[in-house]
N, C-alpha and C positions, 0 to 999 in steps of 0.2 A: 408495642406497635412502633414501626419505624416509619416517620413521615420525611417527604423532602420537600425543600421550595426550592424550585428553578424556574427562570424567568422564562420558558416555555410554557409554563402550567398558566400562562397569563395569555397567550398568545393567541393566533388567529387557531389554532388547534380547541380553544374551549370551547366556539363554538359548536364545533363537531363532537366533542363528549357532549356537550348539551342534549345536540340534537337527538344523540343515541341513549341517553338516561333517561330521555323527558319522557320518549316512546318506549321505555321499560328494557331497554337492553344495557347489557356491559359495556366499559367502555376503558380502554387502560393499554398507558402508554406501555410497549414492551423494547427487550433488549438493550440496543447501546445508548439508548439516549436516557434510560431510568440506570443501567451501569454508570454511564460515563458522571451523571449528574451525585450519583453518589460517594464519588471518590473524587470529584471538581476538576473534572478532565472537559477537554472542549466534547461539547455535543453539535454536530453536523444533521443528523436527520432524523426525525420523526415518525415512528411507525405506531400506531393506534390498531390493537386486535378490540373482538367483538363476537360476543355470541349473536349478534343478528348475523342472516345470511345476505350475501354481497349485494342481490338485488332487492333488498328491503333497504340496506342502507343507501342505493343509489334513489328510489323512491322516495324517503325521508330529507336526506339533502333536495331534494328537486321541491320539495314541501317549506323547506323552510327557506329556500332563494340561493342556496348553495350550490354550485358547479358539479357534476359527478361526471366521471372518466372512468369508462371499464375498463382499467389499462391490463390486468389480470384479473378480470371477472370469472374464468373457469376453473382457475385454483385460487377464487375465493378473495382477491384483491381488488379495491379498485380506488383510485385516486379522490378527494375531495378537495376542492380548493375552495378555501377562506379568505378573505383578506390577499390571495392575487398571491397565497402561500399552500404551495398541495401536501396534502396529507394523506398519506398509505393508510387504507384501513382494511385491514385482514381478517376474517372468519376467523375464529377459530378453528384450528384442524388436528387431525392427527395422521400418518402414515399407515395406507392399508398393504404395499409393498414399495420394495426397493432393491437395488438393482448395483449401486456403489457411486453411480452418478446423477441419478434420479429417482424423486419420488412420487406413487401416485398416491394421493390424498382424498382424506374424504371428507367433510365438516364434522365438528364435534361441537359439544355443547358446556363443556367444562372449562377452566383453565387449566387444570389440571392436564388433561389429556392433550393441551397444545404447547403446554412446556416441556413435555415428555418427548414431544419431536425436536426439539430443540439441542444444539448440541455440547453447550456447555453450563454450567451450572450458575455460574454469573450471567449470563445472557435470559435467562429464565428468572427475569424478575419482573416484576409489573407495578405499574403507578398511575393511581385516580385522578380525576381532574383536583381533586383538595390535595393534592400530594401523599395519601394514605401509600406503603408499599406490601403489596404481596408477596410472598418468597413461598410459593406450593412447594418446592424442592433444595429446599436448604442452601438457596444459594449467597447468601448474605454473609455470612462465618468465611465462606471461602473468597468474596470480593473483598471482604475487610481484611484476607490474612495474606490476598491477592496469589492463590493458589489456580491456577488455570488446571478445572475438574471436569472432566466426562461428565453428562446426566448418567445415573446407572452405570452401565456397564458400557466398559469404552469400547471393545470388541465390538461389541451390535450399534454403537453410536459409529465407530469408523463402518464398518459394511455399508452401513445405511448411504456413506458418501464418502468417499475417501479423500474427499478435498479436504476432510475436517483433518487431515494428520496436517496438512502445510496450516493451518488453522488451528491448530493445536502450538505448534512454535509460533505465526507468527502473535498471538494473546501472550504466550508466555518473553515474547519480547517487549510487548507493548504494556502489560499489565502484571506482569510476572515478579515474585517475587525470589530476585537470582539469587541473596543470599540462603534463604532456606530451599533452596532448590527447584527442578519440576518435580509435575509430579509421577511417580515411580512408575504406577498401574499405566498410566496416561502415556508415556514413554515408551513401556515395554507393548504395550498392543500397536502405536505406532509401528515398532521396530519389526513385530509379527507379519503385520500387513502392508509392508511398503510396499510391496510390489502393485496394490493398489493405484498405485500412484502414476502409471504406466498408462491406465487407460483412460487419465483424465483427458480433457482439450489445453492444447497447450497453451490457450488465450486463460483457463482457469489458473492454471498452473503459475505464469508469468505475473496475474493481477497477486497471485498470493505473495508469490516473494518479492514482487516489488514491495509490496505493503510492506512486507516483514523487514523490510533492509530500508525502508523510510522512519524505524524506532530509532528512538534516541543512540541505543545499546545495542546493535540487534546481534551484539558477538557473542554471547552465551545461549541464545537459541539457535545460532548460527553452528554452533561446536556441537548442541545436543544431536542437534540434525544428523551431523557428522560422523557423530559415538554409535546415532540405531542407525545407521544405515540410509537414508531418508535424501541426504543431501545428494547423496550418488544416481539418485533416481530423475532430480532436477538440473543436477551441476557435476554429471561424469568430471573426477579428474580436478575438482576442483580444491584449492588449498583455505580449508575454513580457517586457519590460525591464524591468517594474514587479515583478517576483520577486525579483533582484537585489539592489533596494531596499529592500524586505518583508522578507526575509532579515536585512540589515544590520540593521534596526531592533527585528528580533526577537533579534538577538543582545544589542545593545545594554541590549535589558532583561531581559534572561536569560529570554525565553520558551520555549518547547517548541517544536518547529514545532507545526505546524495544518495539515491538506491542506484544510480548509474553507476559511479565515480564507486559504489562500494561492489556490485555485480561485476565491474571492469577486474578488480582487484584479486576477487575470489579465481577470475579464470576459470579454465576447464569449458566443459565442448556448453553449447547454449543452442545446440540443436535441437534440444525440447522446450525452448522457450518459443515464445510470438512476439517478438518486440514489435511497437509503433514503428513507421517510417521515421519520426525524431529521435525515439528512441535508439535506434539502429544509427541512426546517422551520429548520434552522439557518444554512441559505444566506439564504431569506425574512428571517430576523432582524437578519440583517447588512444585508440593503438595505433594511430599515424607512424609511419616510420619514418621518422623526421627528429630534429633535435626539438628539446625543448626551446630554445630561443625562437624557431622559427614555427615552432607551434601556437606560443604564444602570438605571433605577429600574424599567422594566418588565418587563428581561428578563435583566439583571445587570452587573456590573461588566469580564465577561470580553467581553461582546458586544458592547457600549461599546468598548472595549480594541482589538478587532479592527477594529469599524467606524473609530477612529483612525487607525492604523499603516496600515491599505489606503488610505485618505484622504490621510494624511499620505506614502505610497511614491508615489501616484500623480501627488501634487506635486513628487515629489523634494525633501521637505521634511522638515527631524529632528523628533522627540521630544520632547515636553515631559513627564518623568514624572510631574512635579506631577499633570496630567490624569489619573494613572491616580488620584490620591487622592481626586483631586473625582469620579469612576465610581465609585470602592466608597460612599464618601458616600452619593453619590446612590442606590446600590442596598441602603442601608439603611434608605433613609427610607420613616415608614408614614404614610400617609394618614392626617388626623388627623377628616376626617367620615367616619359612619355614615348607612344609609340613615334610622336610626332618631332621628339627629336633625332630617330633615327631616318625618319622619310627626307628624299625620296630616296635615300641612298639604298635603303631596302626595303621588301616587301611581302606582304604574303607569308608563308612558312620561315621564309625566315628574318623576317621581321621582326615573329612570336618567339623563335630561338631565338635571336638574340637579347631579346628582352626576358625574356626565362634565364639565361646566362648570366646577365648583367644581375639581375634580381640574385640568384644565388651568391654570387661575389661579395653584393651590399650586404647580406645577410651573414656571409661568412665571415666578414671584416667587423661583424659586429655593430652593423649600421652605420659606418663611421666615413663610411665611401662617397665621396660627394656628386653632385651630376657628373663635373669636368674630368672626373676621374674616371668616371665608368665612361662615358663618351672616350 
């Protein structure tokens, strides 16, 4: 028997197993937050299934002084907040069809049958409020050996929704073990049905490979993508080898990843993507056609930094970090004319040209231009 202790099992969530034991129902934490606790990865959110159906559990919290929120009450969800902390609590379910983007569902009464819809084998684990763990489908062997596994058969697990192939790399960057490889079966049904991939939304499509280009490493899922076909579907045209390299040089200077500063890099068309408004603006910034010195001064030291390292991967060329000294530099320096030193001699349009003019000169000169000089 495999137990865990994680300081969630203490949390404003015991309540709400309480509440659903005390009245004779299951109660058991599932997916990333029983994954992640098991292999001491940060855990983010809390999702609680249940063979009670959604409107007994919202009756029962209402019983014992607890908040209920049918935030997905028709497929079997609805919110509880404890402690001013909400807690997802799902029926049990299983899929009666599906379609490659969506499924319809109907309540089930086993655990069994709502691991079954579920789409990978680590993800299909479950944990009691004493930390007892479940593994209905053998997923435990495969978390420990960190194998990113299909439930079943991956063919009918991809049909069921074809997000799960970007979802398939992006676990095997996050959880994946690169040196023993991915895994084969899981790979090749990806490579079968990429075309799948085509009739996602591109707001799905986008959250996935952000995710997947925010891993530590994400250059070995990033090449598998490559090898079946998959990345072509997300990123026409795009150069996955130059990740790799990006990667290396981010290490080198102890940077954070970037999923921007790494998607900037990759290139190729991002017509199938949905970027945010920030996000787009922060892609625009990196391909400024501008030098790097004045990148840095007009939009900072970090954007500089980025437009670098993608520059410098793309060459397969190292680092110099000198350059990052001469970027903050440069993104300290202030303009040393006013419009009000050129008034009233001019005005208007060309007032802003010449002060556009004079700015470029100080920038060219290396900052080094003084007011008297530009005047």
């Amino acid at each position: 028997m495999t137990m865990l202790d994680a300081p969630w099992l203490y949390g404003p969530a015991r309540a709400v197993c309480a509440m659903l034991e005390d009245a004779g129902y299951q109660a058991w934490f599932v997916g990333g937050s029983v994954r992640n606790a098991l292999i001491d990865a940060p855990v983010s959110d809390l999702d609680l299934s249940t063979d009670a159906r959604p409107e007994t559990v919202m009756t029962l919290a209402k019983a014992v002084g607890l908040k209920g929120i049918p935030t997905g009450i028709d497929h079997g969800t609805v919110t509880i907040v404890s402690k001013g902390e909400p807690i997802e609590v799902t029926t049990f379910r299983r899929d009666v069809a599906t379609d490659g983007r969506r499924a319809v569902v109907t309540f089930a009464d086993t655990m069994e049958d709502d691991a079954r819809r579920r789409d990978f084998t680590m993800n299909a684990l479950y944990c009691d409020i004493r930390g007892q763990v479940a593994d209905p489908l053998g997923g435990l062997p495969d978390l420990h050996a960190r194998q990113i596994r299909f439930i079943e058969d991956p063919v009918t697990r991809i049909k069921e929704d074809y997000l799960r192939i970007l979802r398939f790399f992006r676990f095997y960057a996050w959880y994946g073990d690169t040196d023993a490889g991915i895994d084969a079966d899981g790979l090749a049904a990806c490579a079968m049905y990429a075309d799948g991939i085509d009739g996602l939304s591109a707001e799905r499509v986008t959250s996935e490979m952000l995710r997947l280009l925010s891993a530590p490493n994400p250059a070995p899922a990033v090449a598998a993508m490559g090898q079946s076909g998959v990345l072509m579907h997300v990123l026409p045209g795009s150069a996955r080898d130059v990740v790799a390299v990006l990667v290396h040089l981010e290490q080198i200077l102890g940077l954070d990843p970037d999923p921007i500063r790494r998607l900037v890099a990759l290139g190729g068309e991002r017509d199938f993507l949905r970027l945010s408004n920030a996000q787009q603006k922060a892609v625009d910034v990196r391909l400024a056609d501008m030098s790097l010195t004045e990148l840095a001064y007009r939009h900072g030291a970090s954007a500089a930094t980025d437009r670098y390292l993608i520059e410098q991967a793309g060459m397969t060329q190292p680092v110099n970090a000198a350059r990052l000294d001469d970027f903050a530099a440069a993104a300290g320096q202030v303009f040393p004319l006013k419009a009000a030193d050129l008034m009233p001699a001019l005005k208007g349009a060309a007032l802003g040209k010449a002060l556009k003019q004079a700015e470029e000169k100080w920038i060219a000169s290396g900052f080094t231009l003084t007011k008297s000089d530009l005047l």
